[in-house]
Structure formats: C-alpha cells, structure tokens
N, C-alpha and C positions, 0 to 999 in steps of 0.2 A: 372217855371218862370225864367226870365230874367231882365238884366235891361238893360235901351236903354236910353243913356246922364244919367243916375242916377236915368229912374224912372220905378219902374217895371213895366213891361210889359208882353204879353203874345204872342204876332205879332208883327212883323215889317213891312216895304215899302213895296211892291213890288215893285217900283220902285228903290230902293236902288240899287246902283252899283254893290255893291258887289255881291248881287243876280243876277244879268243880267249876269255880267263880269266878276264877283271873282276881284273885280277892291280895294284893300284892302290889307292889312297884319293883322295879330294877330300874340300870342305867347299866352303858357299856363303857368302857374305858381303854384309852389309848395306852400302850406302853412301850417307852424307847429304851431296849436293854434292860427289860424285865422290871423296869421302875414303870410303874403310872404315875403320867402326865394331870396336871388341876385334880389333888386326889380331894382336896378341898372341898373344889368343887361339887364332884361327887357325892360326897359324902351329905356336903349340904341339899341337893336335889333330894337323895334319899330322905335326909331327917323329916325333910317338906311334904314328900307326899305318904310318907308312914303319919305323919302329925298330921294330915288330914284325912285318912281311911282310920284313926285311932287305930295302929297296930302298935304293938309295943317295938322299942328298939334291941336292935341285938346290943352285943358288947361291939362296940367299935374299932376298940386294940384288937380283938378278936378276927374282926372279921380283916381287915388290915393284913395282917399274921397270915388268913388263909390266901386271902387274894397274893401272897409273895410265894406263898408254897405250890400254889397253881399255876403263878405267871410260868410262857413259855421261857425260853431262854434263846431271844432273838432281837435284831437292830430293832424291831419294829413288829408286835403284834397286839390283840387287843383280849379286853376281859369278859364278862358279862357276869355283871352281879343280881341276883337274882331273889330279892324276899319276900317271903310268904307270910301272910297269918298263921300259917302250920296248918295242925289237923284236930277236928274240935265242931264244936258247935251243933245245934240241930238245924237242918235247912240253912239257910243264909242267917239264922241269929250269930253272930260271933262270940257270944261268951261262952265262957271255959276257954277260950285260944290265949294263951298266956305266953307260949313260946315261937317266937318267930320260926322260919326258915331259912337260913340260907345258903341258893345254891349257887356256884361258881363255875365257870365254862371259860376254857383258854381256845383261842382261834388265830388263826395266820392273818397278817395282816392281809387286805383284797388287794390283787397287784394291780387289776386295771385302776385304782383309786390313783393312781402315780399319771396313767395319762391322762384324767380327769384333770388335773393339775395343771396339766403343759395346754392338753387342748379344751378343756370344758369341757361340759354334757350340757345335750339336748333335752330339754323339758318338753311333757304334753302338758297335756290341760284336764284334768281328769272331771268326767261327769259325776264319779260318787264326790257326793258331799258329807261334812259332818254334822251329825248332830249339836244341838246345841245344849252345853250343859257343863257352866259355870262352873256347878262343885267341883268337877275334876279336871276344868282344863287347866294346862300348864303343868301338870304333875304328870311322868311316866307311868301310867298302870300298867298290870299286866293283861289288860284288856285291849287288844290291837286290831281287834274286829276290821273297824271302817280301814284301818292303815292295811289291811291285806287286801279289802276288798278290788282298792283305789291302786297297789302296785298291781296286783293281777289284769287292772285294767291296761296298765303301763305294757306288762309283759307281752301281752296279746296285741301290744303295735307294734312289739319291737325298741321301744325307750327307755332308756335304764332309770328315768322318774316324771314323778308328774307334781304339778302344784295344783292344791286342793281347796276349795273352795267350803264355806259354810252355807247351812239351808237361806242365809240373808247374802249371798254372793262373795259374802267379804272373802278375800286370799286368807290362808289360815299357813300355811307351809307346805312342803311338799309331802311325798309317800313316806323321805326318812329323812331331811333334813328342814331347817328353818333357812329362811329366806331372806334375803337385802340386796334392795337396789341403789343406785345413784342416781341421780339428777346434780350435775354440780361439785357443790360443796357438802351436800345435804344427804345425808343415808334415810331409808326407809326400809322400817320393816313392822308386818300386823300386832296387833298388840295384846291379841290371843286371849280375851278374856273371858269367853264360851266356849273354847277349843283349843287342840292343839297342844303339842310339848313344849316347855319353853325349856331348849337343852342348852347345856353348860359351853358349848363354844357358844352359843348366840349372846350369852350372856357376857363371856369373856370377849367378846367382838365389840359391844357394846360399850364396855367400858375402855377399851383402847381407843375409840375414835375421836373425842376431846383435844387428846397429846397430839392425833395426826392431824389435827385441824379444821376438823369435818363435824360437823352436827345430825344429831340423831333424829327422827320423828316416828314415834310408835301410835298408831291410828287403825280404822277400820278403812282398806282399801279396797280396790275391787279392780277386776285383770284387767284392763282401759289405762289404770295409773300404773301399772308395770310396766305394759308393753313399747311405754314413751322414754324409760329410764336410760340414762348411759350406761352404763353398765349394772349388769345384778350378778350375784354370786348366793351358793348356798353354804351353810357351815352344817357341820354335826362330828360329836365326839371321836371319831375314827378320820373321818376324813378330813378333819380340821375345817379348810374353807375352802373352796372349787368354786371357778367362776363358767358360768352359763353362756356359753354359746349360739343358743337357739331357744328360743320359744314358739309354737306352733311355726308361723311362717316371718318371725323378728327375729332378725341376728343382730347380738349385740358382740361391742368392740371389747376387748381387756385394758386395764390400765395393772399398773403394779398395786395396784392398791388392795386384792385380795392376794396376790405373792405374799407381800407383806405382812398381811394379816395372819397367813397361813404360819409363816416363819418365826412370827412373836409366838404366837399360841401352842406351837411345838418345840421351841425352846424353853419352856419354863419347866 
C-alpha cells in the first residue's frame, strides 16, 4: 500500500504525468524510529527541482503530516516521496496541471547496507554513459532511464554498483550513490553540472569536511584520477556513507574518516 495526497491507496492515474512522462521529482528519505533524518534537506532538493520543471508546490505541512502517517514503525527504515505534475495537459503541454501529486511508499530498511559499512562494496565501471544535459542535472527526476540501464549492467556481473561516466568521460556518480575520494588532506568529488544527482548526504558530507580538517575540490574528473586516491567512499540518502573496497582490479584501504561521516549524518 501507498498513499496518494494522504490517502491510502493501492492505484493511481493513468493519466498521471509522471506515468506518461516521468514529468515529476522525488527523493527517499532515511528514518530512525519513524522520524526522518535531514527533513530539511529534503524538502529543499524537492523545492529545487519542482522550481525547475515549473510544477507547482504542494502544501508542505501537508505533505510532512503524510510522510508521519506512512512512516513504518521501526529502529530504521526508509520513505520515498514521490511528486507528480498530476493529470492534465494535452501531449507534453503542461497547462491546466495546477495540482501536484503526491505519492508516498514506506520500505524496510536493506540489511545488507549494515555490511556495506563494516566491509565496503566493490565497484565496476559501467560502459553506459550519460547524456549530457545541464537543464536537469543535479535535480532527482522521475526520469531514471540511464540509472536502470547502467545498474542492469552492474547486475549481469554480479556487483552491487558501478560508477558512471558522461559522453566527455568525466566520472559523474555511481548507479545510486554520489562519490568521494581522498588523496591526503584533500576530498574529491565531480561537480556534476551536465549530469547526475546531487543528493542530500553528498551535500551534507560536504559541508562537514571544513570542522574535520580536510578540503573539498569539485571538478571534472576522469577514472585515472580515482583509481590513484587513498581512499574513496560513496554516500546517498538510505545508506548514509560506505567506503569502497574495490574498484575494477584497485583495492583501496579504509581510514575512520567515512565511519565518521556516516555517524554525524545519522545522528542529526
């Protein structure tokens, strides 16, 4: 079950935009004891890429209200908010859509994400690439085309993810997480301005690295300047931060410094 504006349900439109067009954004959201974690966050991701697809916004106490009456009731699981332009329009013209949608999906937290933690995951390297296209990167749409194409490529070697490349080689992120390495004192991660999501841990990682003493550099990189780093690690909303193990035939070491990161960003 689901809920749709606050009320459960078990279907939605077909007509719904988002179904026709992926014409929408979401974001998933962690929750410890039935509270979301960075709702802030959230919330601001969302305002971002509805203010750039010109959708209208819902009610926000609203939507709040439903995400508490859907959350599970567990130490640990996560949300998935989900909005639409609605149902409206002729063809891809969007007017007449005046009323968003939104739907709301409760899920178990993934247990293998806990030895992710303790041991890492292995990265491939994945041969789809993304297109490039400014207007939408860094915003969640509900358009995931390239990001299916790129894990299915994952699942057919057997790797739980791959980091993904644009049509100019640059590293862009992985299948479902954003990416950082070290060298040093110095973190690196892509600066995603043709591609890619920029989600709310990479965001929140970013801004803690200052206090731990470490410097940030966001650039166009290419898989040559990964594979030399001391350590890299990926973040993303559910699984906070996990450090990387392997990449193709590069095993890298751990230090505490994604523990760390992981333990601030699930405390707040």
């Amino acid at each position: 079950m689901f809920w749709v504006n606050g009320v459960p349900c078990d279907s939605i439109s077909a007509s719904d935009r988002s179904f026709q067009y992926g014409d929408g954004v979401f974001t998933t959201m962690l929750l410890q004891d039935g509270k979301v974690l960075h709702w802030s966050l959230h919330t601001q991701r969302l305002r971002e890429g509805l203010n750039r697809l010109a959708i209208p916004h819902p009610n926000w106490s609203d939507v709040e209200r439903w995400v508490a009456n859907a959350a599970i009731e567990h130490s640990r699981s996560g949300i998935k908010v989900h909005i639409s332009r609605g149902s409206g329009g002729r063809g891809y013209s969007p007017l007449g859509c005046e009323s968003p949608v939104v739907t709301i999906s409760a899920f178990q937290y993934p247990k293998h994400y806990s030895t992710w933690h303790q041991a890492g995951l292995e990265l491939g390297i994945c041969q789809t690439q993304l297109g490039l296209n400014p207007t939408l990167a860094g915003i969640k749409h509900n358009n995931r085309l390239e990001q299916i194409m790129a894990k299915a490529e994952m699942d057919a070697v057997g790797l739980p993810d791959g980091i993904v490349t644009d049509l100019n080689e640059h590293i862009v992120e992985t299948t479902m997480a954003n990416l950082f390495w070290r060298k040093g004192q110095t973190l690196y991660t892509p600066k995603m301005v043709n591609a890619g999501v920029k989600g709310i841990t990479r965001n929140y990682v970013a801004a803690q690295l200052p206090s731990l003493g470490f410097s940030l550099t966001e650039e166009d990189f290419f898989i040559e300047d990964l594979l030399c780093a001391d350590e890299v690690f990926v973040t993303n909303a559910i699984l906070g931060v996990a450090p990387v193990s392997k990449i193709a035939h590069h095993s890298f070491s751990f230090s505490d410094l994604a523990k760390q990161l992981r333990k601030s960003y699930m405390s707040c």
